[in-house]
Backbone as JSON, one array per atom type, in Angstrom:
{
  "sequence": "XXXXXXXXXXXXXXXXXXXXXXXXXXXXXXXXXXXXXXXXXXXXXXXXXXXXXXXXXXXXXXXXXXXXXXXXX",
  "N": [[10.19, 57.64, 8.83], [11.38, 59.88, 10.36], [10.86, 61.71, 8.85], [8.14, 62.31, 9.37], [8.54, 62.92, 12.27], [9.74, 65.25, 11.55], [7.63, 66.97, 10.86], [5.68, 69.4, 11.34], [3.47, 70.53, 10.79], [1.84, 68.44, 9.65], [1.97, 66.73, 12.14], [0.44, 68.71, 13.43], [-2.11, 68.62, 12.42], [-2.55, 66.21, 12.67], [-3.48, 66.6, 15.39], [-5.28, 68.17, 15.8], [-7.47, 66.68, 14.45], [-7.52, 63.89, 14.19], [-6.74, 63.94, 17.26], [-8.71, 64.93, 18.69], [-11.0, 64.69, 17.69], [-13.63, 62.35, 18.09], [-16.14, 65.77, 18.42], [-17.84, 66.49, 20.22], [-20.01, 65.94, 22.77], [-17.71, 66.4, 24.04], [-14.1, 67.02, 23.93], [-12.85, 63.89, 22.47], [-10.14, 62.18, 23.3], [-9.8, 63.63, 25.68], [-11.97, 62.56, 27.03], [-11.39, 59.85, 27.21], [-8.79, 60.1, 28.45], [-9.81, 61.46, 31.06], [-11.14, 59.37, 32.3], [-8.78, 56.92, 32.68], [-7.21, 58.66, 34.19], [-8.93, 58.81, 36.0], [-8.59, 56.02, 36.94], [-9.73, 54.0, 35.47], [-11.54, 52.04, 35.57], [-13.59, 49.59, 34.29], [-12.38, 49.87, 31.69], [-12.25, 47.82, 28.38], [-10.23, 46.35, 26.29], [-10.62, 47.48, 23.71], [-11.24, 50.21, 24.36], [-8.97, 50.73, 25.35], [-7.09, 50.84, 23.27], [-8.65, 52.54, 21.64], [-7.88, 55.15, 23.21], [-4.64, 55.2, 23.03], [-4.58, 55.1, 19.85], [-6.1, 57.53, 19.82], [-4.46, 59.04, 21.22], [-2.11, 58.92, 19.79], [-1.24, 60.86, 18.02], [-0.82, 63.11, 19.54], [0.87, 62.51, 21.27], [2.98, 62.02, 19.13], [3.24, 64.96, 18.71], [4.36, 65.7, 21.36], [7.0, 64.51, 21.33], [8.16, 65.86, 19.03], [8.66, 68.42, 20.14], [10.08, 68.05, 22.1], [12.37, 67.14, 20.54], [12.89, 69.47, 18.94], [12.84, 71.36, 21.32], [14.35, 70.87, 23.25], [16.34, 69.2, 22.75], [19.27, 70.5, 21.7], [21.19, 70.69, 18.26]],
  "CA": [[9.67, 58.0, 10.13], [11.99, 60.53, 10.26], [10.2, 62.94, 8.12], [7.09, 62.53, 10.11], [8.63, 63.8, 12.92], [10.15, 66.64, 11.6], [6.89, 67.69, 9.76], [5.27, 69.95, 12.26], [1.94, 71.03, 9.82], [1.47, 67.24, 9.72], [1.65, 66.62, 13.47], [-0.96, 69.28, 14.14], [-3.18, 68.61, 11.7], [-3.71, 64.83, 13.24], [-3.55, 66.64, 16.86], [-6.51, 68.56, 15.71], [-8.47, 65.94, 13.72], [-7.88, 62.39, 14.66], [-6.73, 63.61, 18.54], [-9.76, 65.62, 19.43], [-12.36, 63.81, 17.16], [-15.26, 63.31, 17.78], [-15.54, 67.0, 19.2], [-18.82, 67.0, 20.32], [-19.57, 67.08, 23.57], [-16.4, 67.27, 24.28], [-12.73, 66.03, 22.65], [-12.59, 62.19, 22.89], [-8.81, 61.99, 24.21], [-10.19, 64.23, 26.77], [-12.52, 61.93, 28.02], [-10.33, 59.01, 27.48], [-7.89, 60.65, 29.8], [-10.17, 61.5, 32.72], [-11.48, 58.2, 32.05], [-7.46, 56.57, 32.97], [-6.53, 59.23, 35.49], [-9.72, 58.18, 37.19], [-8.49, 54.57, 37.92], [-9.35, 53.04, 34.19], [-12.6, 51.18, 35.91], [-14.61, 49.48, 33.32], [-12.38, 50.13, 30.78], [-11.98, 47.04, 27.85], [-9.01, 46.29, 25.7], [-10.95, 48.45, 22.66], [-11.06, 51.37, 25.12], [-7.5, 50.85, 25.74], [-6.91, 50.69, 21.51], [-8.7, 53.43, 21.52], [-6.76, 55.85, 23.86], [-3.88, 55.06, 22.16], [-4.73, 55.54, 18.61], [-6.26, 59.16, 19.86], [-3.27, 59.66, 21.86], [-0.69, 58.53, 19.12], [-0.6, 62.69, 17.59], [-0.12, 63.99, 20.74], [2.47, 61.86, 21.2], [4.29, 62.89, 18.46], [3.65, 66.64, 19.11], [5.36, 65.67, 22.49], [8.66, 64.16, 20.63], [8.16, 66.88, 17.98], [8.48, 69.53, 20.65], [11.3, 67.41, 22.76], [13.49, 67.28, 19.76], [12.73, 70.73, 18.71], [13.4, 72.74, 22.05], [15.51, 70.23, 24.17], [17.34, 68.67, 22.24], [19.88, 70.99, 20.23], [21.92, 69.45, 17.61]],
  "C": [[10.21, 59.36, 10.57], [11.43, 62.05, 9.97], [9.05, 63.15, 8.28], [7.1, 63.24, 11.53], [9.16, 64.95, 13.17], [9.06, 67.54, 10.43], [5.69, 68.51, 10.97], [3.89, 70.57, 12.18], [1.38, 69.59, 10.37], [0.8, 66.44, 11.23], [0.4, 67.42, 14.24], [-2.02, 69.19, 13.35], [-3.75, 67.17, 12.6], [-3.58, 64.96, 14.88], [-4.93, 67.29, 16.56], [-7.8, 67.89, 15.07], [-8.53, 64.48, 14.64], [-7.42, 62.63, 16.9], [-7.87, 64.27, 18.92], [-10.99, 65.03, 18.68], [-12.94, 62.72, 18.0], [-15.26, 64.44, 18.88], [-16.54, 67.51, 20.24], [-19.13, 65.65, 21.57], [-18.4, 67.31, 24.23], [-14.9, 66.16, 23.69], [-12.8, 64.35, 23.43], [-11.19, 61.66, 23.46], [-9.59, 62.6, 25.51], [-11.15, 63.2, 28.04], [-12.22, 60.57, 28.13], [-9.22, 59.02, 29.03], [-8.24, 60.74, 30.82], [-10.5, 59.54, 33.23], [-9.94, 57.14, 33.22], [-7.32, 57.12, 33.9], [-8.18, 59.0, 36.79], [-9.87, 57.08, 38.02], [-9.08, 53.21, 36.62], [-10.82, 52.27, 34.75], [-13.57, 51.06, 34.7], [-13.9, 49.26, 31.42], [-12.04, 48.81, 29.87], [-10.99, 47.45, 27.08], [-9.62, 47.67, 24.41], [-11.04, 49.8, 23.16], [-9.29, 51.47, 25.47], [-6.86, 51.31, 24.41], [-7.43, 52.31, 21.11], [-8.18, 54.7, 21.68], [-5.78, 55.95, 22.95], [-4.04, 55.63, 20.8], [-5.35, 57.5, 18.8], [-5.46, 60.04, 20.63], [-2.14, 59.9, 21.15], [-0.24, 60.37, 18.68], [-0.32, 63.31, 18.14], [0.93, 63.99, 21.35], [3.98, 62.27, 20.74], [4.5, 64.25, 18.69], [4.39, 66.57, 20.29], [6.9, 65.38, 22.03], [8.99, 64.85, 19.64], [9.14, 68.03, 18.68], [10.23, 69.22, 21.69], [12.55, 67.89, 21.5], [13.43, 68.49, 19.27], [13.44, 71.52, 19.72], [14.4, 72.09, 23.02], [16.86, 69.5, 23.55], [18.47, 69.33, 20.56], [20.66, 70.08, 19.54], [23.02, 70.57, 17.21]]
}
């Protein structure tokens, strides 16, 4: 796990593929997200599954970026 989050090619490759896929008309986290910060209405557990799984790379680019610039060693 380790070596997934210190692989920083890796992390943006599935921030640009599996987090913004499908791209068309516009990134699918994206409309996930307004989706949630709008109050979640409507949404089912597979919409919830979903989120998640197109959130998970962004994720890591967030704990990528944490342990990278905040956290010296």
């Amino acid at each position: 796990m380790k070596a997934i989050l210190d692989d920083w090619k890796l992390i943006a490759l599935a921030c640009i593929t599996l987090g913004l896929a499908p791209f068309y008309p516009e990134p699918h986290i994206w409309g996930k997200l307004k989706w949630v910060l709008g109050g979640a209405h409507g949404m089912q557990l597979i919409d919830w599954w979903d989120f998640i799984m197109h959130g998970a790379p962004w994720f890591l680019l967030i704990v990528y970026l944490i342990r990278k610039f905040l956290i010296r060693k």
